[in-house]
MARLOBA-699250 format. One record per residue (C-alpha): x, y, z. Coordinates in steps of 0.001 Angstrom, whole numbers, plus 500000, padded with zeros to 6 digits. Layout:
residues N
XYZ ...
This chain:
residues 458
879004611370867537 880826613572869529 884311613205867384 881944614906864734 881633618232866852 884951619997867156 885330622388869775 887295625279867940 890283627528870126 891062630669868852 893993632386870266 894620636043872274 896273638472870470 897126642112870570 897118643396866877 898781646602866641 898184648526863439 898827651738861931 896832653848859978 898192655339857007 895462657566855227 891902657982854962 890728657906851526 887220658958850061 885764656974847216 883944658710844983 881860657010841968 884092657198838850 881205658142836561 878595659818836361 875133658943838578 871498659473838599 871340661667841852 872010665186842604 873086666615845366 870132667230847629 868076664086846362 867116661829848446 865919657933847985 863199655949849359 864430652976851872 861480650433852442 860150649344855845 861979645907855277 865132647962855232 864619650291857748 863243647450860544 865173648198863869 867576644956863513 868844646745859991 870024649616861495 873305648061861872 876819647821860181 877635644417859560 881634643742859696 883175640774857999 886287640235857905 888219638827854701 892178637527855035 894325637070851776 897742635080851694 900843637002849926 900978635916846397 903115639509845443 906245641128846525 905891642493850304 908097645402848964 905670646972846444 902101646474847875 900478649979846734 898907648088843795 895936646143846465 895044649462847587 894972651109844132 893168648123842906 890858647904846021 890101652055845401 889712652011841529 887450649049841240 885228650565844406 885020653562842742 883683651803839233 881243649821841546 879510652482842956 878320654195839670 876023651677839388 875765651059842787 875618654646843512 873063654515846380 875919652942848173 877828656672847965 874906658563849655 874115659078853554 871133657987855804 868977660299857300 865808660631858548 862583661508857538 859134662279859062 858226659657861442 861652659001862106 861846656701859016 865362656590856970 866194657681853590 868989657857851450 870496661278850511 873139662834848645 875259665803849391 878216666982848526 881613664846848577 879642662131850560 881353658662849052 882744655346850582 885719655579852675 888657653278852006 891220653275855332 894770651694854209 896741650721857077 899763647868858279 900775646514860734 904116644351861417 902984641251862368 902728637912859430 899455636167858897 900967633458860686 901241634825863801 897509635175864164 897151631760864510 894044629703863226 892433631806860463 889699629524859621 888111630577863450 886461633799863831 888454635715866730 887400638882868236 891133639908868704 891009640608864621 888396643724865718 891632646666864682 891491645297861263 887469646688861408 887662650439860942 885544652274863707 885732656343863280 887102657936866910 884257657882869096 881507656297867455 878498655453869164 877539652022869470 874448651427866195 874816654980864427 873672654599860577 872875658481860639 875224660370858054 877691657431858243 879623656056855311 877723653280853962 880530650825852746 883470652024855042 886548649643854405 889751648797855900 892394647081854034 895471646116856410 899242645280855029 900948642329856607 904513641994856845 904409638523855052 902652640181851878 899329639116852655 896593641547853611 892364641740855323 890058643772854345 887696644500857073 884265645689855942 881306647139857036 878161647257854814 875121649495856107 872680646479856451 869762649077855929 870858648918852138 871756645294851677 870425641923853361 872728639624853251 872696638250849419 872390641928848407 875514642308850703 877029639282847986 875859640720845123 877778644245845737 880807642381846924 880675640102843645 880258642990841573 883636644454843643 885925641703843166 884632640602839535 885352644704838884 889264645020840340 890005641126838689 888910642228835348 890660645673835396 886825646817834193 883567647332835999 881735643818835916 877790643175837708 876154640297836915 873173640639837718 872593644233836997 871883645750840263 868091647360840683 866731649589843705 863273649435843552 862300649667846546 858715651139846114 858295647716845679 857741646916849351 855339650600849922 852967650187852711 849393649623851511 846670651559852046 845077651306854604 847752648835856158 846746645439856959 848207643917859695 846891639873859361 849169638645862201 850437638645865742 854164639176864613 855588637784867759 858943638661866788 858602642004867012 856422641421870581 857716644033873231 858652641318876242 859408642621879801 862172640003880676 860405637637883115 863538635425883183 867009634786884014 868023634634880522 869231637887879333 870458638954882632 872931635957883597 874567636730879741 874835640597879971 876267640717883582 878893637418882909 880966638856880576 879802636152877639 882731634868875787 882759633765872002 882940629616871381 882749628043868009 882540624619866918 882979622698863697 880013620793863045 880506617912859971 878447616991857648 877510613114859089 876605615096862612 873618617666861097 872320613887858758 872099612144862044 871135615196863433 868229615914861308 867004612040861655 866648612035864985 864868615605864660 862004614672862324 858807615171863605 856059612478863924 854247613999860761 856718612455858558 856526616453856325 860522616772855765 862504619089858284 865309620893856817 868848620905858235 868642624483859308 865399623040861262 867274620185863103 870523622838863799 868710625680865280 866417623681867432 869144621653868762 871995624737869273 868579626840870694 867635623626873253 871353623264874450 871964626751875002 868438626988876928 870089624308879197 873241625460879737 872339629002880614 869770626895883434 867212629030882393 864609629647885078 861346629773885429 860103626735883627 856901628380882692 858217631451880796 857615631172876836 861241632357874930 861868632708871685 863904632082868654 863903634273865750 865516634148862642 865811635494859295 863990633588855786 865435634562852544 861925636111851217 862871636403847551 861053632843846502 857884633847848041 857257637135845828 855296636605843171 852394639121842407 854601640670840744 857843638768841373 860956640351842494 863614642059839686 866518639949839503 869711642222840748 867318643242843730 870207643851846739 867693645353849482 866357643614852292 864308640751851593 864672639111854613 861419638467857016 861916637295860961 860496633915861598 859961632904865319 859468630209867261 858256630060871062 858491627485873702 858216627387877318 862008626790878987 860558623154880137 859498622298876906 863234623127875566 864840621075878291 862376618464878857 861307617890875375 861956616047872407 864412617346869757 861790616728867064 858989618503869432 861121621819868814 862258621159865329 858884621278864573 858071624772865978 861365625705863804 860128624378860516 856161625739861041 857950629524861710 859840628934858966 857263627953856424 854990630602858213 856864633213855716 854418633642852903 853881636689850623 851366637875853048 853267637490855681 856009640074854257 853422642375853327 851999642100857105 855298643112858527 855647645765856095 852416647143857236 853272646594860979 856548648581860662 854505651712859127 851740651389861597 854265650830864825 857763651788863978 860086649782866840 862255652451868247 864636649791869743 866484646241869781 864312643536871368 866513640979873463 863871639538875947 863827636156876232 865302636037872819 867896634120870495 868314634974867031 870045632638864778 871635634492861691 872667631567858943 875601632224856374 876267628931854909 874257629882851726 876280632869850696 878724632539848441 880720634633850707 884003632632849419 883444632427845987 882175635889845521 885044637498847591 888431636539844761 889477640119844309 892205638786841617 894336637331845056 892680634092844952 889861632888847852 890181634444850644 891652632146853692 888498633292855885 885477635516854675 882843636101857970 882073638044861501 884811638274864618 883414638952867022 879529638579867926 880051639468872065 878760642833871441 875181641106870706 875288637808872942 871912636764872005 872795636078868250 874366632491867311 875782632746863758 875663629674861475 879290630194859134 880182627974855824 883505626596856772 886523628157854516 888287625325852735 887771624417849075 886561620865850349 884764621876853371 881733619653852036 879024621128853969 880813621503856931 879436624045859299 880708626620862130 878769627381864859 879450630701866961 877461631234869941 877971633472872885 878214631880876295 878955633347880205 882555631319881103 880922629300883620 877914627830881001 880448626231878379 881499623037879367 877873622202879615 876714623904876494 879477622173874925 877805618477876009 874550619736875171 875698620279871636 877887616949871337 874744615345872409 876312613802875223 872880613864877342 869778611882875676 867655613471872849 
């Protein structure tokens, strides 16, 4: 079995880029806000883990002449520009409002922010593109001292497209996730490509904002304990022995025939079905548990993750063409023994009971907790959070007229060691193949890297 777990290498580099010119995108039409408007976020998109720019990354081979390349940026520009007169919310700043809660405003010459830029160096000489590598982080615009999580008066799609020598180019992105969840994030990208292959502005679906959708009720009613928001002083060694090792990046390709044997061995004693995602995240959450030696025994961590909410809403359902967050945290909790002493299926089954745990009450709880207690900051104690990407189209939906992309995803997730990203592999035939990118001190890998080809007993 373990031949069907690939340990992926990615290698160091030193890309050196220049940065040509700055470039403010402005809606090409007419929109429905005036300068000193504002717009109302909901408490799903202004929880404390969406206050956050999520980068991807996207890499296109050369299928034009390397000697006249102006055309990707003018395409790139033009088509943004169409986009965001229907997805003009996506022009406008964050700010906040009483209670410290965001909204979105407009002022003058506000925009998205294109950054063209190239460097010398060929595709090729970065290596494996199919493996996220945090060496690719020039190719991610960051303005000149930038503090680490700032959404306040920020762009809110701020994009870098970089000129290779060979012809080919990346565009690095960064979405404001306080606008988009991750499908939302699809849609709007979608709607970008579709817009700059046509030569005319194509959504499909037509995008809707309503998010007075998700208001507060009144009074609120909180029905449950919400341990993932839980404020946890951190009784163990956990989140120290990753933040003071320097954690380093691994990924690994997991096939197809690994998560089916995977998820057999996983299923609990009750016979109800447990999903793939159920049977992954227990298993990557147990081995990382034991390779980090996680001590004491007794202390109860967690594992949070996000559930797609959008089937769930039905009184009234959701619009189609919503792109806001619609994402609710599940989590799981376990003592450390339980993780390393346990059964696989013992912990797939906390997985699968969080996960079905997301009911339309449950949203509207969470709503309500946000308005009653607003977190202030990022949880980490005793904490992993598994973000999953194989169901975006983030291939498909990313053919700006240059064909797939070669990779579409994150670099570099070191800056937030506690989050384990599950990635759709790249090729056209990657048949369900998944990458898994996890954070890891040096000295825990080789074991983590057993735990996960299942080299110990279930």
């Amino acid at each position: 079995m373990a031949s069907w777990v690939e340990e992926l290498k990615f290698p160091q580099l030193h890309i050196h880029i220049t940065i040509d010119q700055i470039i403010p995108v402005m809606p090409a039409g007419l929109v429905p806000a005036v300068p000193g408007s504002s717009l109302y976020l909901s408490n799903l998109d202004d929880m404390i883990g969406a206050r956050v720019f999520t980068p991807t990354v996207y890499f296109y081979r050369s299928n034009h002449s390397s000697s006249n390349r102006e055309p990707v940026i003018k395409a790139l520009c033009d088509a943004l520009a169409r986009v965001l007169v229907p997805y003009y919310p996506l022009s406008g700043r964050l700010r906040e409002a009483k209670n410290g809660k965001l909204e979105v405003f407009f002022g003058k010459e506000q925009g998205a922010v294109v950054v063209a830029a190239h460097t010398e160096m060929a595709l090729a000489e970065l290596g494996d593109l199919t493996v996220p590598n945090p060496a690719w982080a020039p190719l991610i615009y960051r303005f000149p001292n930038e503090e680490p999580y700032k959404v306040l008066d920020m762009p809110l799609v701020i994009a870098q497209i970089t000129l290779f020598s060979c012809g080919g180019f990346s565009l690095g992105l960064r979405l404001c996730h306080c606008i988009c969840d991750g499908l939302g994030a699809m849609q709007f990208l979608g709607a970008w490509a579709a817009t700059a292959k046509s030569g005319a502005l194509v959504t499909n679906p037509e995008p809707c904002w309503d998010r007075e959708y998700f208001q507060p009720r009144n009074p609120p009613v909180v029905k449950y304990p919400h341990p993932e928001f839980m404020r946890i002083d951190e009784g163990s060694s956990l989140t120290m022995s990753l933040w003071k090792a320097k954690p380093v990046q691994k990924c690994y390709k997991v096939s197809p025939q690994f998560q089916a044997q995977l998820k057999s061995i996983a299923q609990p004693d009750d016979m109800l079905p447990c999903s793939t995602f159920d049977a992954m995240a227990a298993h990557v959450w147990r081995s990382w548990v034991k390779a980090l030696d996680v001590k004491p025994l007794d202390y109860e961590l967690r594992l949070t993750f996000s559930v797609n909410s959008r089937p769930k809403l039905k009184k009234p359902p959701l619009k189609e063409g919503f792109y806001g967050n619609v994402v609710c945290l599940a989590c799981a909790m376990s003592p450390v023994c339980d993780l390393i002493n346990g059964r696989l299926s013992e912990t797939a089954r906390l997985v699968r009971e969080a996960r079905l745990g997301i009911s339309e009450e449950y949203v509207r709880s969470t709503v309500d907790l946000i308005e009653v207690d607003r977190p202030r900051r990022l949880e980490f104690g005793g904490k992993l959070t598994i973000t999953q990407w194989t169901r975006f189209s983030i291939y498909e939906c990313a053919d700006f007229g240059w064909g797939r992309p070669i990779y579409a995803g994150p670099i570099d997730l070191t800056p937030t060691p506690q989050v384990c990203v599950f990635l759709p592999e790249g090729g056209a035939d990657s048949s369900g193949t998944m990458v898994v990118c996890i954070c890891l001190p040096e000295s825990a890998t080789n074991k983590f890297t057993e735990f996960l080809c299942l080299k110990d007993s279930i």
